[in-house]
C-alpha positions, 0 to 999 in steps of 0.5 A: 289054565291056573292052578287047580285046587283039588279038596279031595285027598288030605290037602298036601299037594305035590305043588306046595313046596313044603320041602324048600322050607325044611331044607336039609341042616348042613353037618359037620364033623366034631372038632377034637381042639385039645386033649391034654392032660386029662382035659379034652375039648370038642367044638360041634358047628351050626349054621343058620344058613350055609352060606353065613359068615357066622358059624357057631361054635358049641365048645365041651370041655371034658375033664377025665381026671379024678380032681375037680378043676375050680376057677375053670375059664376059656378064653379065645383069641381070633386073628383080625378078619374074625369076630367073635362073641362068647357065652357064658360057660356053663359051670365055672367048675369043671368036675372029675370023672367025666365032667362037662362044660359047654360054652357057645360062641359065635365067630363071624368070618367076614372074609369067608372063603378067601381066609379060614377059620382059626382061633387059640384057646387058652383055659385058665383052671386050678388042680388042687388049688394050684394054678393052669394054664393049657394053650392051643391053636386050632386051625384045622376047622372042617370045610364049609365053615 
């Protein structure tokens, strides 16, 4: 009995179980979180492991809007059984025509399957030097998470 151990062929044997070590990334769809005036922001998920706690979070901010929005910051608000830790964003200006930021954030949901995921953005900017503030609460995060 025992293993054999062939060294003829290019030494990938059936039985080395290279397979469990790649295993397939989980996807899920993109989040539309808000799309008001001009300004639309999507959320992409990855986990470690499917079964973490912690999802995290790439947030895009698009401005489809002529003017540049200064001062630009997105601040998130999670009920008590969510942790959450934001990086920094990416530009704290966020161009017209198309213009992108991305921010990272980690949320750990340390009661997960028994409550969801939910969080209220609220992004401060100024449009021609005056003043905005958009809020929106998000509780519509796929499955999974």
């Amino acid at each position: 009995g025992g293993r054999r151990d062939s060294t003829e062929g290019d030494g990938w044997n059936e039985d080395d179980g290279w397979d469990e070590d790649f295993e397939d990334q989980i996807s899920y769809p993109t989040l539309n979180a808000l799309n008001k005036n001009g300004i639309k922001v999507l959320f992409d998920f990855e986990k470690a492991e499917p079964d973490s706690f912690t999802t995290i979070v790439m947030a895009t901010i698009r401005n489809s809007g002529k003017e540049d929005l200064t001062n630009f910051s997105c601040k998130v608000a999670v009920p008590k059984h969510l942790q959450i830790t934001i990086g920094p964003p990416s530009s704290t200006i966020l161009r017209g025509s198309s213009g992108a930021i991305t921010q990272t954030m980690n949320v750990t949901n340390s009661q997960r399957g028994a409550k969801p995921l939910k969080m209220r953005i609220v992004l401060q900017f100024q449009r021609g030097g005056k003043p905005e503030r958009l809020e929106q609460d998000i509780n519509n995060f796929p499955a999974g998470l």
